[in-house]
N, C-alpha and C positions, 0 to 999 in steps of 0.2 A: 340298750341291747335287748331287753323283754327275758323271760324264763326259758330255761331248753324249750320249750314245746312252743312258742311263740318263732322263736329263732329256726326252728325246725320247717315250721310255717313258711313261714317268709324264705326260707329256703330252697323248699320245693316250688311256690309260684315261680321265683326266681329262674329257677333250672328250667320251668314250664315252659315258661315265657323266652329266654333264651333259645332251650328245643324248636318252639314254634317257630321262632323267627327265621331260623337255621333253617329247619327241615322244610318247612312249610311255605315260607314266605321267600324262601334264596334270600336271606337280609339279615345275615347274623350283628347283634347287639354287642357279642364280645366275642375276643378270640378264643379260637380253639380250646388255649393253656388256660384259661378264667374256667370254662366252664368247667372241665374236666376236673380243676382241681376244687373248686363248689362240689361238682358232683361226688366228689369221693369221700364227700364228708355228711354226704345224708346219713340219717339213722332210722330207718327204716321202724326199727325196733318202738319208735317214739307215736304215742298216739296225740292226733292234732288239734282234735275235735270233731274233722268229718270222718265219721266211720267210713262212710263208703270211698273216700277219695285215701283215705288211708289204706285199706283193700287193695283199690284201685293200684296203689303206688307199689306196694307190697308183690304184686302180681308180673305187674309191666316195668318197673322201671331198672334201666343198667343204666352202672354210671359209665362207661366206656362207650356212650351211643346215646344222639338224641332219636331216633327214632321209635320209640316207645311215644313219644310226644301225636303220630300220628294215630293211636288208639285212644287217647284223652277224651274223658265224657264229658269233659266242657270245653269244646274249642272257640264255641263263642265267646266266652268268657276269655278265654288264652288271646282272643283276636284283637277284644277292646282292649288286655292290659298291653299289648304290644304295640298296637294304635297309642295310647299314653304314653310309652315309653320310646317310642319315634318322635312324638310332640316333643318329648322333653328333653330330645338331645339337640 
């Protein structure tokens, strides 16, 4: 399971990843209901390690909408884990 702030972690790429695929890609990973209820249990309050993407999240992100996911400062990043997680279905 890892500590709150690992789970926290893994969280947010999670919802990232998701978002992208959704918004970005037209190719959602999981339904509507998965995400939503993921997203409503970010804690925003929780610092991750990356300051800036903690910011980042703090700033842009609603859990009632992936579209924050098109402001993301690493979309490369969001591409390749999306790319891995289509491999892996």
């Amino acid at each position: 399971m890892g500590s709150p702030v690992e789970r926290e972690r893994r969280r947010r790429i999670k919802l990232a990843v998701w978002a992208y695929a959704y918004e970005i890609k037209s190719n959602p990973l999981v339904p509507d209901g998965v995400f939503d209820e993921e997203a409503l249990k970010v804690d925003l309050s929780v610092d991750t390690g990356r300051p800036d993407l903690d910011a980042w999240f703090r700033a842009n992100f609603q859990p009632h909408t992936g579209s924050w996911v098109w402001r993301h400062p690493e979309p490369g990043k969001l591409n390749r884990l999306y790319r891995q997680a289509k491999e892996s279905l």
